[in-house]
C-alpha positions in Angstrom: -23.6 -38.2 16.6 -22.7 -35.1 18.3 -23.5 -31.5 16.8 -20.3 -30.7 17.3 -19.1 -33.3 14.8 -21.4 -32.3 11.6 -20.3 -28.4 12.4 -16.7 -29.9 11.9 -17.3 -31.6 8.4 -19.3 -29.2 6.9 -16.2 -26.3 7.8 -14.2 -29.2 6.1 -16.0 -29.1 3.4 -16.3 -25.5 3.1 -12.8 -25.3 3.5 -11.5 -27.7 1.0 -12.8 -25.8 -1.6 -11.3 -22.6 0.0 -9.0 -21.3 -2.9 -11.4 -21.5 -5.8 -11.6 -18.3 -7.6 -13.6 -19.0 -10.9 -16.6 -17.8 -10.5 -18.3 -21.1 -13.4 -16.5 -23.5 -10.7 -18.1 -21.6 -7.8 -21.1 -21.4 -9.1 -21.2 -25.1 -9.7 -20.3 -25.7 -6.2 -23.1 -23.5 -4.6 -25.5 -25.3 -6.5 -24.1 -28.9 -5.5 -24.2 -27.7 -2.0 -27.2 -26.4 -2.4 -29.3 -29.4 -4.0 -27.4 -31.5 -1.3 -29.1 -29.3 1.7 -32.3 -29.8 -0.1 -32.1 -33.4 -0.4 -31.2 -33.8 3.2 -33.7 -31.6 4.6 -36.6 -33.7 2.2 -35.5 -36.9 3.4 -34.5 -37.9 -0.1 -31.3 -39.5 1.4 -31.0 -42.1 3.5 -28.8 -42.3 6.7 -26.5 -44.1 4.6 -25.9 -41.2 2.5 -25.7 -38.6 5.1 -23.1 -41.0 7.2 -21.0 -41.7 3.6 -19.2 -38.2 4.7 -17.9 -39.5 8.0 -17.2 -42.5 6.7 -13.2 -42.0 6.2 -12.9 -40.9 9.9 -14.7 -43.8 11.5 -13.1 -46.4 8.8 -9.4 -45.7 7.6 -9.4 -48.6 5.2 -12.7 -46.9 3.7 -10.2 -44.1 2.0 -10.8 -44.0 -2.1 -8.4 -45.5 -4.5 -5.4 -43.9 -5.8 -6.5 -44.6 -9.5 -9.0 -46.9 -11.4 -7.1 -49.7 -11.7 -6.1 -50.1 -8.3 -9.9 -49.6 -7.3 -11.0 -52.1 -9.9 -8.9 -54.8 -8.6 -10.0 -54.1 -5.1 -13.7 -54.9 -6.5 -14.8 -51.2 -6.0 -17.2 -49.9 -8.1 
């Protein structure tokens, strides 16, 4: 997988959470982003994990549910 590509998601990332403006919230999501860093860079995930966020590109069936009832019918956990 290109560099190129993980540059890319991880601006998506960024950028989804763009218009947050409490500071509890942001907090919350420097600290997620954080412990997520850390677990990649101590091998604690799996490929599997890291490749769950491209997932929705490679795989456009592979998109969540709309609700929980819809995902529990489709046999999604």
């Amino acid at each position: 997988m290109p560099v190129s590509n993980i540059r890319t998601k991880i601006r998506q990332e960024f950028e989804r959470h763009r218009y947050v403006s409490k500071l509890p919230t942001i907090d919350v999501l420097l600290f997620n982003s954080h412990q997520e860093y850390q677990e990649t860079l101590n091998y604690w995930k799996q490929l599997t994990h890291v490749l769950k966020y491209f997932r929705s590109e490679e795989d456009k069936t592979a998109a969540l549910p709309k609700n929980f009832i819809q995902g529990f019918l489709e046999g999604r956990n």
